[in-house]
FILUMMI-346544 format. One record per atom (N, C-alpha, C, CB): residue in one letter; x, y, z. Coordinates in pm, whole numbers, padded with zeros to 5 digits, always signed. Last residue first. Glycine has a CB too. Layout:
N
AXYZ/...
//
This chain:
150
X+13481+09660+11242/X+13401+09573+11084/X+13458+09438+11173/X+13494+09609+10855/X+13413+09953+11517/X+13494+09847+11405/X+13395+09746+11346/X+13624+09750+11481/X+13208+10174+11518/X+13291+10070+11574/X+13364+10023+11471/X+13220+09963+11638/X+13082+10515+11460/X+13137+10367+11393/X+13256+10302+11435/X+13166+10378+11250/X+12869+10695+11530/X+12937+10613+11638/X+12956+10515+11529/X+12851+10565+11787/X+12750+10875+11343/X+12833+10956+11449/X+12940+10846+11547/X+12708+11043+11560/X+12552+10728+11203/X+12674+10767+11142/X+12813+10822+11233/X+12628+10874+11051/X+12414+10656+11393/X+12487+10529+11315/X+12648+10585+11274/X+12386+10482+11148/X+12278+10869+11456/X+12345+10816+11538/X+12439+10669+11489/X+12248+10803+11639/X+12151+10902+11226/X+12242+11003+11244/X+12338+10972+11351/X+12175+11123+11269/X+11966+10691+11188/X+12061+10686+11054/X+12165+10760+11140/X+12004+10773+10887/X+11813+10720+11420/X+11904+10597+11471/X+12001+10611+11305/X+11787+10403+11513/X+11705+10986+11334/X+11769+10965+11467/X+11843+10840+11459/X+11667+10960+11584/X+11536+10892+11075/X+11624+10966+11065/X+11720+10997+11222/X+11553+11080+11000/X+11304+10728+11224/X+11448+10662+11153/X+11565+10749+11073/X+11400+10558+11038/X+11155+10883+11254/X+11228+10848+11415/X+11354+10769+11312/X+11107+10709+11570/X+11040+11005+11061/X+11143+11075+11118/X+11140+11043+11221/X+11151+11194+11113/X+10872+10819+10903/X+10999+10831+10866/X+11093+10868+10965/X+11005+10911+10771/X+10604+10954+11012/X+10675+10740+10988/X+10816+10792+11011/X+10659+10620+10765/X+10608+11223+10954/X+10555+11161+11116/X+10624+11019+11095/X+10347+11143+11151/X+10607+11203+10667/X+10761+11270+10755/X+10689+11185+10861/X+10803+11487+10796/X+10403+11039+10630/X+10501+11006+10573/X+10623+11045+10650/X+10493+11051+10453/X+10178+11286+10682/X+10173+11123+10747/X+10345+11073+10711/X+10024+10992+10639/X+10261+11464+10546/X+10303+11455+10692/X+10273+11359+10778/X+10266+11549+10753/X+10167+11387+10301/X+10288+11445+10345/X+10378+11428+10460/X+10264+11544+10349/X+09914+11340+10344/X+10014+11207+10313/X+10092+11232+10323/X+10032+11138+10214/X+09823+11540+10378/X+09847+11516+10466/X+09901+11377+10430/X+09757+11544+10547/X+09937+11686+10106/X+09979+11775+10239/X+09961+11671+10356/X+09871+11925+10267/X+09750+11566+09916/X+09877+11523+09934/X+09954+11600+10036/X+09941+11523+09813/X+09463+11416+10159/X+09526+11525+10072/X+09653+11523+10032/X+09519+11638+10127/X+09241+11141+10182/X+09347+11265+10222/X+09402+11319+10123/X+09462+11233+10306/X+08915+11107+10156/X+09040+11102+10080/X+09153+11208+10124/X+09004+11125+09934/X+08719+10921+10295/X+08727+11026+10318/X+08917+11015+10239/X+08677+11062+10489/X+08566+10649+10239/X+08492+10760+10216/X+08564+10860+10208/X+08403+10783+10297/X+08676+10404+10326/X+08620+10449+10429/X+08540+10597+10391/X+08731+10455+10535/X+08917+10392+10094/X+08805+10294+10102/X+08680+10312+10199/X+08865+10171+10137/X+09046+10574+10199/X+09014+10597+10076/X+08872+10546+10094/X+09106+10532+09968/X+09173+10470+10414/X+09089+10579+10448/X+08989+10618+10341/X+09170+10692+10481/X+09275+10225+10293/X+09172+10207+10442/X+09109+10356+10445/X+09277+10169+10622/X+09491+10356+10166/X+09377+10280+10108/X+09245+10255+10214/X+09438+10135+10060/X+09639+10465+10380/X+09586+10547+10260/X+09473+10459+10207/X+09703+10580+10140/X+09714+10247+10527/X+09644+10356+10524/X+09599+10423+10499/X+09644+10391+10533/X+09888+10094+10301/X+09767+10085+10403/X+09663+10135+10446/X+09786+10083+10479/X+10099+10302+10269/X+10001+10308+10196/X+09871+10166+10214/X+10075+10321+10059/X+10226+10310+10536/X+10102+10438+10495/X+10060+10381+10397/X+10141+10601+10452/X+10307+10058+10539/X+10186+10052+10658/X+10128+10174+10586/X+10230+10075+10853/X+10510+10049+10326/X+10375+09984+10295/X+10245+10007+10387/X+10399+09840+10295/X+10656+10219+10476/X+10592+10289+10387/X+10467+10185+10318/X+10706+10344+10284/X+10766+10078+10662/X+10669+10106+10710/X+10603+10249+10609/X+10707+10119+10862/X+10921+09924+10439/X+10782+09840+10531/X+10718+09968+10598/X+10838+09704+10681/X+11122+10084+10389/X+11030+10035+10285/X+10899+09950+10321/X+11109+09956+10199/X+11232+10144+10596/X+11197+10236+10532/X+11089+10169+10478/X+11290+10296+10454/X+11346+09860+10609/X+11240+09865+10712/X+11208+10018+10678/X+11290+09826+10883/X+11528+09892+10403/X+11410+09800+10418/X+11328+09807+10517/X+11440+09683+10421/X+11689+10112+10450/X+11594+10141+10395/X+11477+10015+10383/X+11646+10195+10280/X+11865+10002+10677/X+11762+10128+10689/X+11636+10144+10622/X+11822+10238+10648/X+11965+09792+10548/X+11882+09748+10688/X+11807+09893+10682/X+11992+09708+10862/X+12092+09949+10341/X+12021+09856+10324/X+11903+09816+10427/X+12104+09771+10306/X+12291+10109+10454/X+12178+10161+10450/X+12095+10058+10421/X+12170+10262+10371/X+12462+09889+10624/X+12326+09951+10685/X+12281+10027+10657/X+12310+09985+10779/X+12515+09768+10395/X+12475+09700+10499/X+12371+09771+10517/X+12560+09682+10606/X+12724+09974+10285/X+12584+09923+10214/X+12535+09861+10261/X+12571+09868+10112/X+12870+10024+10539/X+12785+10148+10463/X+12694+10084+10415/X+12848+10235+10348/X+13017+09791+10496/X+12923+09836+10631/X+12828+09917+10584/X+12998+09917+10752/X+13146+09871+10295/X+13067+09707+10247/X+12954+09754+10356/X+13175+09506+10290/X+13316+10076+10348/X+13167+10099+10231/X+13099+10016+10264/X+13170+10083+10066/X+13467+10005+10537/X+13375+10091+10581/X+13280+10076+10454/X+13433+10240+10619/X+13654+09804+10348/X+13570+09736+10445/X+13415+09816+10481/X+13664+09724+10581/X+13671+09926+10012/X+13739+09895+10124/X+13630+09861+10219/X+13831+10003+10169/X+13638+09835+09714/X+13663+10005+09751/X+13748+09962+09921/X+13455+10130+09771/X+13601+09585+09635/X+13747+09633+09566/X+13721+09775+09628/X+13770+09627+09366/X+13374+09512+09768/X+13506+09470+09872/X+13643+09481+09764/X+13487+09274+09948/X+13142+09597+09676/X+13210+09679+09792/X+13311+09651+09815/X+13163+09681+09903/X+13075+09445+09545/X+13131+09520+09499/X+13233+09606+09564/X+13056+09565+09455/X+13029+09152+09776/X+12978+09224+09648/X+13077+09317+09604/X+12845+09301+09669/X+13047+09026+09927/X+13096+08953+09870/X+13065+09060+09715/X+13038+08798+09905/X+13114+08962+10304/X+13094+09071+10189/X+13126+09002+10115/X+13159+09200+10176/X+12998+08841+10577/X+13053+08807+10477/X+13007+08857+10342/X+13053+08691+10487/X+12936+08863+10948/X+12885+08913+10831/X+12999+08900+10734/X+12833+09055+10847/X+12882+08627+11201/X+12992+08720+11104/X+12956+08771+10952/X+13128+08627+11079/X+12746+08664+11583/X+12751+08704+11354/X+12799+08712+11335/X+12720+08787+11245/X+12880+08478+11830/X+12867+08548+11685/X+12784+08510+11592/X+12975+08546+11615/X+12929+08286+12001/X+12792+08368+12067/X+12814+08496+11948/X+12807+08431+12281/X+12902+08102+11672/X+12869+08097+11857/X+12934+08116+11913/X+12837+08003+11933/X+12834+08215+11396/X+12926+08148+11473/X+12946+08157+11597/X+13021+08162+11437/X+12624+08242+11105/X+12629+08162+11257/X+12765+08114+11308/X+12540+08023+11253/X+12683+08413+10838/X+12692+08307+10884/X+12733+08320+11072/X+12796+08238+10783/X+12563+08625+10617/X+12555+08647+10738/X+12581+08504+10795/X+12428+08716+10771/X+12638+08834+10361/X+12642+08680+10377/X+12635+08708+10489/X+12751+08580+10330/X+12546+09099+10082/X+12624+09055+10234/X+12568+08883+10288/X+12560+09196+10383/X+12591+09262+09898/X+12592+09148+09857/X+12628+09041+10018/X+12706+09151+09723/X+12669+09508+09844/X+12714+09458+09954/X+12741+09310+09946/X+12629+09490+10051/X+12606+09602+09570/X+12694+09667+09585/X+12759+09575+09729/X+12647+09822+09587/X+12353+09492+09609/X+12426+09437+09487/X+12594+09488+09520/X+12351+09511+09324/X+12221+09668+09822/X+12223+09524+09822/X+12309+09456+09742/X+12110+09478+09793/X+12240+09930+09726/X+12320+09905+09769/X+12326+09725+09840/X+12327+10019+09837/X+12045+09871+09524/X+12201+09904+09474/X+12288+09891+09585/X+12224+10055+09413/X+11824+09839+09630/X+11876+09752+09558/X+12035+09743+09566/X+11827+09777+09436/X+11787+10081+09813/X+11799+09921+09890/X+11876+09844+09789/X+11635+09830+09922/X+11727+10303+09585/X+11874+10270+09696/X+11862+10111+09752/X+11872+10392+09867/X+11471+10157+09476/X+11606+10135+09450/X+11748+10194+09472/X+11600+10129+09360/X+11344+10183+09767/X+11394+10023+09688/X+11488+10060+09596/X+11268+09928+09595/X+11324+10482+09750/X+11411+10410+09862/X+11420+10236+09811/X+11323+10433+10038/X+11201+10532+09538/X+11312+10612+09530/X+11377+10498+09620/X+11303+10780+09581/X+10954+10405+09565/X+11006+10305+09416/X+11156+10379+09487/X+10931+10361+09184/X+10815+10535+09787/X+10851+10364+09794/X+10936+10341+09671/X+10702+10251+09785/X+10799+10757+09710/X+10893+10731+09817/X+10940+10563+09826/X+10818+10782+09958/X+10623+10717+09486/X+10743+10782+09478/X+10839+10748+09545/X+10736+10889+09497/X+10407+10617+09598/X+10461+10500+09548/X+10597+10578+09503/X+10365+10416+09427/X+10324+10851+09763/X+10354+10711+09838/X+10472+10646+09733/X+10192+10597+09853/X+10225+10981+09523/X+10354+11047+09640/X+10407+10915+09729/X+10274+11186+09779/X+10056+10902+09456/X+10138+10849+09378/X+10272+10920+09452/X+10104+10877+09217/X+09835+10985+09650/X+09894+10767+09668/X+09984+10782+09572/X+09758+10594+09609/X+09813+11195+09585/X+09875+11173+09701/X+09893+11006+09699/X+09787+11238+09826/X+09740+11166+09261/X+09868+11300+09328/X+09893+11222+09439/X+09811+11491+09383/X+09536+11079+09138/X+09631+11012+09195/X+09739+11073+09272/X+09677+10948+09111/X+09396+11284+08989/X+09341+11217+09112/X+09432+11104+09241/X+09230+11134+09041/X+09566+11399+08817/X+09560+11456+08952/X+09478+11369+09100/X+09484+11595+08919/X+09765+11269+08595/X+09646+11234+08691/X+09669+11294+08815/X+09625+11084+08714/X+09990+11250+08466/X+09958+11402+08463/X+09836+11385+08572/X+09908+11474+08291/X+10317+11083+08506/X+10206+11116+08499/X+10136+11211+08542/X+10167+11051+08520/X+10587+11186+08531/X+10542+11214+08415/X+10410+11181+08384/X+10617+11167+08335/X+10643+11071+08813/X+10723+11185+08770/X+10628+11252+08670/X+10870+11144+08705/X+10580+10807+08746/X+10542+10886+08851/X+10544+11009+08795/X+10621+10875+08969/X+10796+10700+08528/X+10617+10736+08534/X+10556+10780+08592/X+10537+10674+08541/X+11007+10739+08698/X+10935+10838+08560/X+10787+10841+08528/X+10990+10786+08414/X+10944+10535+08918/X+11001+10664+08922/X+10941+10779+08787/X+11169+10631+08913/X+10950+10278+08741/X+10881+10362+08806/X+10825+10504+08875/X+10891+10327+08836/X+11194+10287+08620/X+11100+10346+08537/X+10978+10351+08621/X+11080+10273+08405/X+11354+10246+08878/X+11376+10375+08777/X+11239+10388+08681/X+11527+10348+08667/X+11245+09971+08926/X+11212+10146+09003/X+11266+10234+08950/X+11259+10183+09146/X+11355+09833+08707/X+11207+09870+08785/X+11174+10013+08838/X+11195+09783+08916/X+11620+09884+08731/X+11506+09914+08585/X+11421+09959+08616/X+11443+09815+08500/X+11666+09772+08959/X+11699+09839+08953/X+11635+09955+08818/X+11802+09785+08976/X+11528+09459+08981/X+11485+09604+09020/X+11531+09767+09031/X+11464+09585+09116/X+11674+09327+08782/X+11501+09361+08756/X+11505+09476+08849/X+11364+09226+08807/X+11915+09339+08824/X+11894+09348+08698/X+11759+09364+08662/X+11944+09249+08642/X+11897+09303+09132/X+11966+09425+09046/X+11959+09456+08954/X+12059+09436+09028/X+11800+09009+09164/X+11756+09144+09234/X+11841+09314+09168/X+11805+09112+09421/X+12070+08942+08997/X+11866+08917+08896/X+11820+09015+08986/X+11729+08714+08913/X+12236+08917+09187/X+12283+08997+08984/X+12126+08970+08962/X+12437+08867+08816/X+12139+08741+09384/X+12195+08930+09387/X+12198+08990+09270/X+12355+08966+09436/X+12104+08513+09292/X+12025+08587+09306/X+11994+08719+09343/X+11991+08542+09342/X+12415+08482+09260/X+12315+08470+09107/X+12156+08591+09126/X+12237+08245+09091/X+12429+08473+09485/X+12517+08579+09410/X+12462+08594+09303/X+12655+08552+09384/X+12333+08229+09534/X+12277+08377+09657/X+12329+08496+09522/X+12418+08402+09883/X+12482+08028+09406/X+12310+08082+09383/X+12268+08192+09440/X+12202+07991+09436/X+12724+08042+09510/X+12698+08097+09383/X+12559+08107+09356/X+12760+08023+09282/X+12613+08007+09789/X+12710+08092+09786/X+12692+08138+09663/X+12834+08045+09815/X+12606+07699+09778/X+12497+07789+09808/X+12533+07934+09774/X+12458+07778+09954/
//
């Protein structure tokens, strides 16, 4: 099972890492103003998947059942730098995927308001976005300040 997970780590890296880079540019380099604030969404969403990616490929992490344990099992890149990185790419990983869900809820939102008549602005997609984001900047800073052992 082990060589298929790993197979399917090198294809999540080899498509999405492309992906969201050229997502990214196209963002970047399209000129449509009508799109300005939903393309601010898909900015934040393409920037943080592909941190998730890299550092998914980079962790490559295995999580096996051992009772009243997790033992988490590195298998990626991380484990020619040393133990603290493999953790590092763990949990930005866990950060940014649930980054990455509750950026699907704004652009939810965005569409529900769109669709309802009334089009927000990129100022308030702005601060819809910080308002999501910034309780998960508190549990990143407290991650960083308290590291147990691997």
């Amino acid at each position: 099972m082990t060589p298929f997970l790993n197979v399917l780590d090198v294809l999540l890296g080899l498509f999405g890492i492309p992906g969201n880079m050229l997502l990214i540019v196209a963002i970047l380099f399209s000129r449509d103003g009508s799109l300005k604030a939903y393309s601010l969404i898909l900015f934040y969403s393409a920037f943080f998947d592909l941190i998730e990616v890299i550092a998914e490929v980079m962790g490559m992490t295995r999580m096996m059942a051992n009772f009243p344990y997790l033992v988490y099992i590195f298998e990626g890149f991380c484990t020619h730098v040393n133990t603290f990185t493999c953790k590092l790419a763990m949990q930005i990983e866990l950060h940014f995927m649930f980054i990455s869900m509750l950026l699907i809820a704004v652009s939810f939102w965005y569409r529900n308001t769109v669709l309802s008549g009334r089009y927000p602005s990129w100022l308030n997609v702005q601060l819809v976005i910080c308002a999501v984001l910034t309780p998960m900047l508190s549990s990143t800073v407290s991650y960083f300040q308290i590291i147990d052992s691997v």
